[in-house]
N, CA, C and O atoms as a GROMACS GRO file, in nm:
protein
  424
    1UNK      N    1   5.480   2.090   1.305
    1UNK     CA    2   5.442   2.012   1.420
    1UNK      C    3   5.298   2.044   1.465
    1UNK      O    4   5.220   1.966   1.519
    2UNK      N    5   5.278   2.177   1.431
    2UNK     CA    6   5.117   2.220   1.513
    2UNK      C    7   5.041   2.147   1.366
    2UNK      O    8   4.920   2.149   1.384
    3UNK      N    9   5.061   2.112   1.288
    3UNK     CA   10   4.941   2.075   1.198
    3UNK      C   11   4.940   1.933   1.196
    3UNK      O   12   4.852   1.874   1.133
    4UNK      N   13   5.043   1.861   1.268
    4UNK     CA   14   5.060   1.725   1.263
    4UNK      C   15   4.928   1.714   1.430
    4UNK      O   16   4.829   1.642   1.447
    5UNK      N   17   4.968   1.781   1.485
    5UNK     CA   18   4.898   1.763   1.612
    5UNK      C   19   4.736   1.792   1.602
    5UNK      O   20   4.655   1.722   1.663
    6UNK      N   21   4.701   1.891   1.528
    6UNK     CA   22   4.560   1.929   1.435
    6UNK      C   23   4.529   1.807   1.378
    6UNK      O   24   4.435   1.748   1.429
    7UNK      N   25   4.578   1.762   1.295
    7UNK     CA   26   4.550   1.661   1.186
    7UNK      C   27   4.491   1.550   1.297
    7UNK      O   28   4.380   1.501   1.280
    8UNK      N   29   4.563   1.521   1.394
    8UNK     CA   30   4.608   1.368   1.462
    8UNK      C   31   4.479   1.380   1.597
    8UNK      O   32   4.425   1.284   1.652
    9UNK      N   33   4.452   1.544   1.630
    9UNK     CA   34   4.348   1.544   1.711
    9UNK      C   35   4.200   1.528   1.594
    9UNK      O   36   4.123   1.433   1.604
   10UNK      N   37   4.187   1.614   1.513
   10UNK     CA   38   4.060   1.581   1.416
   10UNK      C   39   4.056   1.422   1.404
   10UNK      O   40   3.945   1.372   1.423
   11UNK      N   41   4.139   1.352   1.382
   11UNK     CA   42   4.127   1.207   1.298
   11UNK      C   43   4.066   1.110   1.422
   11UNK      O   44   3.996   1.009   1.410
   12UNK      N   45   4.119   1.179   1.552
   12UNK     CA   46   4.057   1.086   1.709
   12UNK      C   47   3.942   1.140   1.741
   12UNK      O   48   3.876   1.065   1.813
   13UNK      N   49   3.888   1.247   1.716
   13UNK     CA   50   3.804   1.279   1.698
   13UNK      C   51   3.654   1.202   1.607
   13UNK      O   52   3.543   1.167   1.648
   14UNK      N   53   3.702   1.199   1.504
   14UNK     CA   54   3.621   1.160   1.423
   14UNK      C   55   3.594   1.039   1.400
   14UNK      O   56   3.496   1.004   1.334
   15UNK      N   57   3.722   0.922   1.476
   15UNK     CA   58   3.678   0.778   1.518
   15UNK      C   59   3.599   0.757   1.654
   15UNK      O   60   3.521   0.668   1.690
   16UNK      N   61   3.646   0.869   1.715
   16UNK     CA   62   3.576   0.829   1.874
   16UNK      C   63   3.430   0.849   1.833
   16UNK      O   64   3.363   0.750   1.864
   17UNK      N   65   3.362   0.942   1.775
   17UNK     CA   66   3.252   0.961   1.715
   17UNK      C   67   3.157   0.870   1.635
   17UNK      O   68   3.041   0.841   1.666
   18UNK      N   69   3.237   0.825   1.509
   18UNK     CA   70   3.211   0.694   1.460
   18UNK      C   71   3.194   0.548   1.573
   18UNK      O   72   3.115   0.454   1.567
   19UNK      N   73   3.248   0.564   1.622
   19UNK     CA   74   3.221   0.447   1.741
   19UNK      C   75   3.100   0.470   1.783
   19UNK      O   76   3.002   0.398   1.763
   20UNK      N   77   3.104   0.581   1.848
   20UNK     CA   78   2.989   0.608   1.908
   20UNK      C   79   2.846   0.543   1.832
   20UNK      O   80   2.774   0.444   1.846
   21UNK      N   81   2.854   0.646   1.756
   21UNK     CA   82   2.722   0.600   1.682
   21UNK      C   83   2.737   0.447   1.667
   21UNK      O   84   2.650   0.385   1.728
   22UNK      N   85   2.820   0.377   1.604
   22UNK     CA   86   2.790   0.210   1.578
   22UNK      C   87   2.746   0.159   1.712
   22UNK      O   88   2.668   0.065   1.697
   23UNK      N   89   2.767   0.186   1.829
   23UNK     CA   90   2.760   0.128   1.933
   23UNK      C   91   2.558   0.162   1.943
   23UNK      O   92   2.460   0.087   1.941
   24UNK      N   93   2.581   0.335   1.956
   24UNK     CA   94   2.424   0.348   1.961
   24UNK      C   95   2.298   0.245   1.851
   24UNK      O   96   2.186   0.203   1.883
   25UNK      N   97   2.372   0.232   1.722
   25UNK     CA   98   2.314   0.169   1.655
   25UNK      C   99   2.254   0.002   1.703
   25UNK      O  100   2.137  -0.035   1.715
   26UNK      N  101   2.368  -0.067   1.722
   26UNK     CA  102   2.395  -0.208   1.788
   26UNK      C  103   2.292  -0.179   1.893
   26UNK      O  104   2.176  -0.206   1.860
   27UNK      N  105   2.310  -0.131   2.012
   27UNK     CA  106   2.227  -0.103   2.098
   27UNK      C  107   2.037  -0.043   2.073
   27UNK      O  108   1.942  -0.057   2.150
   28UNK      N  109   2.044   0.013   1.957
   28UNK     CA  110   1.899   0.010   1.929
   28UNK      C  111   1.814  -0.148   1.872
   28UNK      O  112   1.711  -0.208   1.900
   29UNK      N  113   1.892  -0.158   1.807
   29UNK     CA  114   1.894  -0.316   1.734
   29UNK      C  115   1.878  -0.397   1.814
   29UNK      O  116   1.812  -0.491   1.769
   30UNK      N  117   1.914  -0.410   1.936
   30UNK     CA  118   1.948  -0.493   1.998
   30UNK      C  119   1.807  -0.516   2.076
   30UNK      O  120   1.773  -0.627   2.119
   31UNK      N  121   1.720  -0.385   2.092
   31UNK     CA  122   1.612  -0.379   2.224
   31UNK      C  123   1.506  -0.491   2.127
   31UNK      O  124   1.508  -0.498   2.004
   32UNK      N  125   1.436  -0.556   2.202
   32UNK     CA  126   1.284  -0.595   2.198
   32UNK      C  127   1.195  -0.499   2.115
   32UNK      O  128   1.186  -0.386   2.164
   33UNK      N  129   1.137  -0.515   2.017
   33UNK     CA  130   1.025  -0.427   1.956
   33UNK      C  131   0.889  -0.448   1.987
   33UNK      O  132   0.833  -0.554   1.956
   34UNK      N  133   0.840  -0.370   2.036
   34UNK     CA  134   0.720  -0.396   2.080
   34UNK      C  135   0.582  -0.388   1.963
   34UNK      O  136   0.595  -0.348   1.847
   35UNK      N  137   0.471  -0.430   2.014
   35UNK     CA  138   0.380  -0.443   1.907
   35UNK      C  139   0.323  -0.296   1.991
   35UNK      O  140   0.321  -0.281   2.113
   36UNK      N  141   0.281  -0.199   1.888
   36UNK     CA  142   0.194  -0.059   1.869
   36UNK      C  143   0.077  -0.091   1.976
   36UNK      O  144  -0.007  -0.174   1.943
   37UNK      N  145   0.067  -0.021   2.118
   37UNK     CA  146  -0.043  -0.023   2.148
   37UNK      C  147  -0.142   0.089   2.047
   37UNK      O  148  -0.262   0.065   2.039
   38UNK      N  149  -0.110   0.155   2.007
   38UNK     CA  150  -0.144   0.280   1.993
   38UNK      C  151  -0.290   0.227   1.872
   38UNK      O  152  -0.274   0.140   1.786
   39UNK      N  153  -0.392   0.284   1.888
   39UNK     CA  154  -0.543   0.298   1.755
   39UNK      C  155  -0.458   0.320   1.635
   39UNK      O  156  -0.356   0.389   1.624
   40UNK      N  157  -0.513   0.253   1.555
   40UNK     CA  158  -0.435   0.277   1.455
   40UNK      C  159  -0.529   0.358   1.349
   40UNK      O  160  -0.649   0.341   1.327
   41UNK      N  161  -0.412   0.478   1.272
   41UNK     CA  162  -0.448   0.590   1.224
   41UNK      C  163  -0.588   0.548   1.123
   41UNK      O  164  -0.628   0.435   1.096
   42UNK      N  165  -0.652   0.698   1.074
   42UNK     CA  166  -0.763   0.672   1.041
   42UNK      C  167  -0.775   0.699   0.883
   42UNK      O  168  -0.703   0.793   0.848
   43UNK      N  169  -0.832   0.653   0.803
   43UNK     CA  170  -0.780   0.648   0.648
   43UNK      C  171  -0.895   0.794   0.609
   43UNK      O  172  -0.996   0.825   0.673
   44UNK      N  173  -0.834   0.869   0.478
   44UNK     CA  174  -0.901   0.949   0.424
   44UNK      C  175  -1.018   0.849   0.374
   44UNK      O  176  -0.998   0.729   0.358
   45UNK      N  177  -1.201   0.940   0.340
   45UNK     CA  178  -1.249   0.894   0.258
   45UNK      C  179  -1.333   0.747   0.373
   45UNK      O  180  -1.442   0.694   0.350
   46UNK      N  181  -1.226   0.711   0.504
   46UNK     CA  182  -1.331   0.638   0.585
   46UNK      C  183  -1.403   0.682   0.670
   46UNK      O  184  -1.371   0.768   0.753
   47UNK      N  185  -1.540   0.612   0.654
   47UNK     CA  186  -1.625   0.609   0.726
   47UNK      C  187  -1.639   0.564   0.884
   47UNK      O  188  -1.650   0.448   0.926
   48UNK      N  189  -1.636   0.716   0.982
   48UNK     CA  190  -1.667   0.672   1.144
   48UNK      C  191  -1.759   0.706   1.180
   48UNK      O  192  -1.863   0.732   1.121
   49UNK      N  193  -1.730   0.709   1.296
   49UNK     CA  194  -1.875   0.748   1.419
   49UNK      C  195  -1.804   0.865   1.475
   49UNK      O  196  -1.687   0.859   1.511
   50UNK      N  197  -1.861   0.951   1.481
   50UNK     CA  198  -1.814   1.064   1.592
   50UNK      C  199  -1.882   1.137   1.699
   50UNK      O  200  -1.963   1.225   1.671
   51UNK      N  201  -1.855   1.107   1.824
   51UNK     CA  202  -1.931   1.159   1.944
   51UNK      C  203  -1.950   1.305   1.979
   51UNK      O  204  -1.849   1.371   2.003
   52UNK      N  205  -2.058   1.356   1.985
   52UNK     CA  206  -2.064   1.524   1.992
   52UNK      C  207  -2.065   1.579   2.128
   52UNK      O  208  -2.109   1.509   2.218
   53UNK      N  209  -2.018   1.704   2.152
   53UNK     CA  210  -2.047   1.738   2.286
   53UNK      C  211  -2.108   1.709   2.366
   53UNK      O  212  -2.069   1.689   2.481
   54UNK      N  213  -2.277   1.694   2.304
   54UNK     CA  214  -2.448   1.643   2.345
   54UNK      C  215  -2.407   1.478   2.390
   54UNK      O  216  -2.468   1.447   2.493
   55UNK      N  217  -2.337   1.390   2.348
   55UNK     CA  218  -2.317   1.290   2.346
   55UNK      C  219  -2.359   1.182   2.265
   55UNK      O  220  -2.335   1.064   2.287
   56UNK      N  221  -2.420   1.225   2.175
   56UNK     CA  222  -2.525   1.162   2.073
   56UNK      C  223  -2.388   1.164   2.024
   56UNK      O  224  -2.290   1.230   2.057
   57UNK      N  225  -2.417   1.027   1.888
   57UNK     CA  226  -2.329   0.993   1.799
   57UNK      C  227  -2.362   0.999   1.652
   57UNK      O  228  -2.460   0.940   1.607
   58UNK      N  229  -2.282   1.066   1.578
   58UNK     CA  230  -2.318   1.062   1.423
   58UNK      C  231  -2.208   1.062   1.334
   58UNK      O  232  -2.091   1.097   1.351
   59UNK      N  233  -2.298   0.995   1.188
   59UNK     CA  234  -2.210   0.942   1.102
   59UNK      C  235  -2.134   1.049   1.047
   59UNK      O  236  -2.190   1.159   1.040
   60UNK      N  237  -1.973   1.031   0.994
   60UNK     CA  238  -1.890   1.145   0.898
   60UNK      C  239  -1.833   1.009   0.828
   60UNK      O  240  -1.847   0.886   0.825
   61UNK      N  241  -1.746   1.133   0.764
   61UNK     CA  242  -1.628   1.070   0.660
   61UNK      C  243  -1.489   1.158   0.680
   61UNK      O  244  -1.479   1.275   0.719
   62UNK      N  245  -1.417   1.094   0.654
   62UNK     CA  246  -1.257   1.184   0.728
   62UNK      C  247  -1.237   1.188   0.585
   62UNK      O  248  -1.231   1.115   0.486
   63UNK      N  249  -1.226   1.355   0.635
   63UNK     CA  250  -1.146   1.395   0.483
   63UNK      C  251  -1.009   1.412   0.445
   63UNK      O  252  -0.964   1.388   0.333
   64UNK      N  253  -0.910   1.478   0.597
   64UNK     CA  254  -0.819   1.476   0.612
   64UNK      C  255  -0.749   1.428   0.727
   64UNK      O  256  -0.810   1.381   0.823
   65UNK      N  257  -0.622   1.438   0.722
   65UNK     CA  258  -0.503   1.445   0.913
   65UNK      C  259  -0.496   1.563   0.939
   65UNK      O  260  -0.397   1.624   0.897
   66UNK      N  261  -0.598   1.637   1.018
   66UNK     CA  262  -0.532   1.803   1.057
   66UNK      C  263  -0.437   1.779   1.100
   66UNK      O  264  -0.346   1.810   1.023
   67UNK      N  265  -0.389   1.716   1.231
   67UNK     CA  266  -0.318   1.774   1.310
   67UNK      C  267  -0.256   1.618   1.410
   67UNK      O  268  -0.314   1.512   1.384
   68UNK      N  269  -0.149   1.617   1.512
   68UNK     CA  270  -0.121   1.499   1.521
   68UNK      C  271  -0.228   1.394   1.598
   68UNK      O  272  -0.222   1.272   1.610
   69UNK      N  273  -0.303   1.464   1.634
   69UNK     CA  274  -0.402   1.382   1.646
   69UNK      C  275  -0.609   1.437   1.682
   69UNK      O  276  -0.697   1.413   1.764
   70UNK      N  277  -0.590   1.509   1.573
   70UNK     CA  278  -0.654   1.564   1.496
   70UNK      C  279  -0.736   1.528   1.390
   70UNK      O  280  -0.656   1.568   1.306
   71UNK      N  281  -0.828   1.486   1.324
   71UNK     CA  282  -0.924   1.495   1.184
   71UNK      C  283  -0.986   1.538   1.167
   71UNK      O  284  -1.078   1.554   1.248
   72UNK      N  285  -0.985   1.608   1.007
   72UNK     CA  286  -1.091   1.721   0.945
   72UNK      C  287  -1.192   1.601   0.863
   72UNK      O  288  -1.165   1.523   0.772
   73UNK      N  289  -1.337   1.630   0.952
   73UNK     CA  290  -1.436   1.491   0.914
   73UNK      C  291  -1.554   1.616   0.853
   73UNK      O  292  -1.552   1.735   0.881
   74UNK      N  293  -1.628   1.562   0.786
   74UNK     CA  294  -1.760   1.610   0.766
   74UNK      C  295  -1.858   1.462   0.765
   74UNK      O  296  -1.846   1.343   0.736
   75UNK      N  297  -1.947   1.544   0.811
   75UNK     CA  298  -2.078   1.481   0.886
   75UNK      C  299  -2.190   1.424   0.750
   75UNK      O  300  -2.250   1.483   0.660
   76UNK      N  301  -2.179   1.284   0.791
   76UNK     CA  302  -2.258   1.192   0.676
   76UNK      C  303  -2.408   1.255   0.595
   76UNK      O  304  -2.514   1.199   0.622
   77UNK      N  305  -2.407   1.364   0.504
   77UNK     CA  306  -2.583   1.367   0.469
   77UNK      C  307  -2.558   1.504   0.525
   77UNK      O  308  -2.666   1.543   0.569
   78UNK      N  309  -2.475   1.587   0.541
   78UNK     CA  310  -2.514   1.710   0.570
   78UNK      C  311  -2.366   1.784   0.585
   78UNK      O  312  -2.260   1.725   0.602
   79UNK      N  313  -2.388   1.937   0.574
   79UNK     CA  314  -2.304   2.018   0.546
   79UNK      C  315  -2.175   2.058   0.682
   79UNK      O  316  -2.080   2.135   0.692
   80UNK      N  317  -2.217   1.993   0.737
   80UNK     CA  318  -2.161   2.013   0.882
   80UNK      C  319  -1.976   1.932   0.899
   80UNK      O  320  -1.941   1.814   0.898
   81UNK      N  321  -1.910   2.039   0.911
   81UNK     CA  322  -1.723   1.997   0.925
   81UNK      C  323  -1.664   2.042   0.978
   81UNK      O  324  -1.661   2.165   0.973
   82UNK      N  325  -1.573   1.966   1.067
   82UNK     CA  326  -1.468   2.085   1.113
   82UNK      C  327  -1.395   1.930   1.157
   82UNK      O  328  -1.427   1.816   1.123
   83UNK      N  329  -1.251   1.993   1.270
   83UNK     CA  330  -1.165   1.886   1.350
   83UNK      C  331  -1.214   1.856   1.467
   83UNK      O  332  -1.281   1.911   1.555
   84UNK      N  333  -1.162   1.752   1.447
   84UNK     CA  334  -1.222   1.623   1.546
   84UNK      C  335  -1.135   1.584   1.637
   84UNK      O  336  -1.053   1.551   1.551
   85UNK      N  337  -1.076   1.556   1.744
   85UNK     CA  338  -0.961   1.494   1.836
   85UNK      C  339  -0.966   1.322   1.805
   85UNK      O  340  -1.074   1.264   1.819
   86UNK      N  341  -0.890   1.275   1.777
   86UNK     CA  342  -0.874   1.099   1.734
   86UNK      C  343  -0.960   1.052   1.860
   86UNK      O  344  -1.034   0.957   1.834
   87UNK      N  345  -0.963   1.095   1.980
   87UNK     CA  346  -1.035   1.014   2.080
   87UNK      C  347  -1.204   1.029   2.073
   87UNK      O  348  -1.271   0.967   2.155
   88UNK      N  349  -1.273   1.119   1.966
   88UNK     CA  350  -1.414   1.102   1.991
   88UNK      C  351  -1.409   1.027   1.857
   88UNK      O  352  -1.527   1.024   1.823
   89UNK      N  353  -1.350   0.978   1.782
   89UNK     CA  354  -1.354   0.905   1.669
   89UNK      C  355  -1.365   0.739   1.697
   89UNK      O  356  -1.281   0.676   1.761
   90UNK      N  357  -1.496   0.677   1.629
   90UNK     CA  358  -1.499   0.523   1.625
   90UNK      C  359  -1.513   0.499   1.475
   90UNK      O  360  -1.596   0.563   1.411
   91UNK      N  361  -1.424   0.394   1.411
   91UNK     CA  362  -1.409   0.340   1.307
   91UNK      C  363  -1.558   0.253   1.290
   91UNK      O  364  -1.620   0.199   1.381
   92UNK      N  365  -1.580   0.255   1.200
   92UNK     CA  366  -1.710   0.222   1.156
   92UNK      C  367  -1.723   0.084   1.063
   92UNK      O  368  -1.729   0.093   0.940
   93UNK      N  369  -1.726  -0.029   1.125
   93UNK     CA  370  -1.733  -0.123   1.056
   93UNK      C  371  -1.761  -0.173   0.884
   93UNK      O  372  -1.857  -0.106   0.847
   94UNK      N  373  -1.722  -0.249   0.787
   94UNK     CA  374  -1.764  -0.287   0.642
   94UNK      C  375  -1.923  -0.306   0.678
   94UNK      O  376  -2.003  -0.281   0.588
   95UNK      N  377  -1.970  -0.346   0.796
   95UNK     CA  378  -2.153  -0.379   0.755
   95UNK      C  379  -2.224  -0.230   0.788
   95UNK      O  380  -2.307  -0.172   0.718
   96UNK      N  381  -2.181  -0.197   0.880
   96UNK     CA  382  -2.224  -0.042   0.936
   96UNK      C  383  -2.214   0.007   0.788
   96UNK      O  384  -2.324   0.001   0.734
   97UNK      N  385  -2.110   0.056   0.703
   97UNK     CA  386  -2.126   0.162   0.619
   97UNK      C  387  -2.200   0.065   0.488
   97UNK      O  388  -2.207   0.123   0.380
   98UNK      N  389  -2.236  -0.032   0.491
   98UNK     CA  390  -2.306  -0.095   0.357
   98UNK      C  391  -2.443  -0.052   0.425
   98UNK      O  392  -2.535  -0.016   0.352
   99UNK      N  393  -2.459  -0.057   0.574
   99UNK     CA  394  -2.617  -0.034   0.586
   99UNK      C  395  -2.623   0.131   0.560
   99UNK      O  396  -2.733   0.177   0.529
  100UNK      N  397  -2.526   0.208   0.570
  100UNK     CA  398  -2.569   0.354   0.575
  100UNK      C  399  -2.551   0.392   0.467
  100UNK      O  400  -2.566   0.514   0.458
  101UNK      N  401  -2.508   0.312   0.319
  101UNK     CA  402  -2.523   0.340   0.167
  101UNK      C  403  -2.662   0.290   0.132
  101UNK      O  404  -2.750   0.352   0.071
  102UNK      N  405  -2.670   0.143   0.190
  102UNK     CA  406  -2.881   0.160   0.154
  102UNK      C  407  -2.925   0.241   0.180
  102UNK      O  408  -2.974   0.291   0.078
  103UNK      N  409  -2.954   0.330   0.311
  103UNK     CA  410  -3.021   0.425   0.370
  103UNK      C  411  -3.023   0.523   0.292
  103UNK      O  412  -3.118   0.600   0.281
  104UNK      N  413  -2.869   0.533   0.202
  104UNK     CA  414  -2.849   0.668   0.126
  104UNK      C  415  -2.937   0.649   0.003
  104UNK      O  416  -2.978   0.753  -0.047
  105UNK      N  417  -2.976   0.526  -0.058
  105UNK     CA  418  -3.036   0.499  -0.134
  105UNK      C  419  -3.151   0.530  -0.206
  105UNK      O  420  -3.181   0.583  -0.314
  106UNK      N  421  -3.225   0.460  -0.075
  106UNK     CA  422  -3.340   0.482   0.018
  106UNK      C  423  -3.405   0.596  -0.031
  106UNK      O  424  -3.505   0.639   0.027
   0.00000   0.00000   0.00000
């Protein structure tokens, strides 16, 4: 009798549970998806702008994702790298970096 009562509590158990979740599921499904306010992430290998303490702005290239919002950039034409916070970072337009490959030319 005690293992019929074991058995019969595990098995209500493990439907009340299962419910659960389908319901949470249905209910995620169910919300509105919103469109990403959020900047969208920054690609290895692209070319930004990055604002310095001084406030002056200069060219890098992101080398990596340090951190969650974080990039390890080095500085366009010179030896200079470290992490960057995503908020002093500006994406650098297709004409911007065709003019700063002439320059490299140059």
């Amino acid at each position: 009798m005690k293992h019929l009562k074991l058995i019969l509590t595990t098995l209500l158990l493990v439907f009340l549970t299962a419910q659960v979740s389908l319901a949470q599921k249905k209910n995620y499904k169910s919300k509105p998806q919103k469109e990403s306010t959020k900047p969208k992430a920054f690609h290895v290998h692209q070319h930004v702008m990055v604002t310095m303490k001084d406030g002056s702005q200069v060219e890098a290239v992101v080398h990596s994702h340090f951190s969650k919002k974080k990039y390890w950039v080095r500085q366009w034409h010179s030896g200079r790298e470290g992490a960057v916070k995503e908020k002093y970072i500006r994406a650098l337009s297709d004409d911007e970096v065709a003019e700063l490959k002439k320059g490299k030319k140059k």
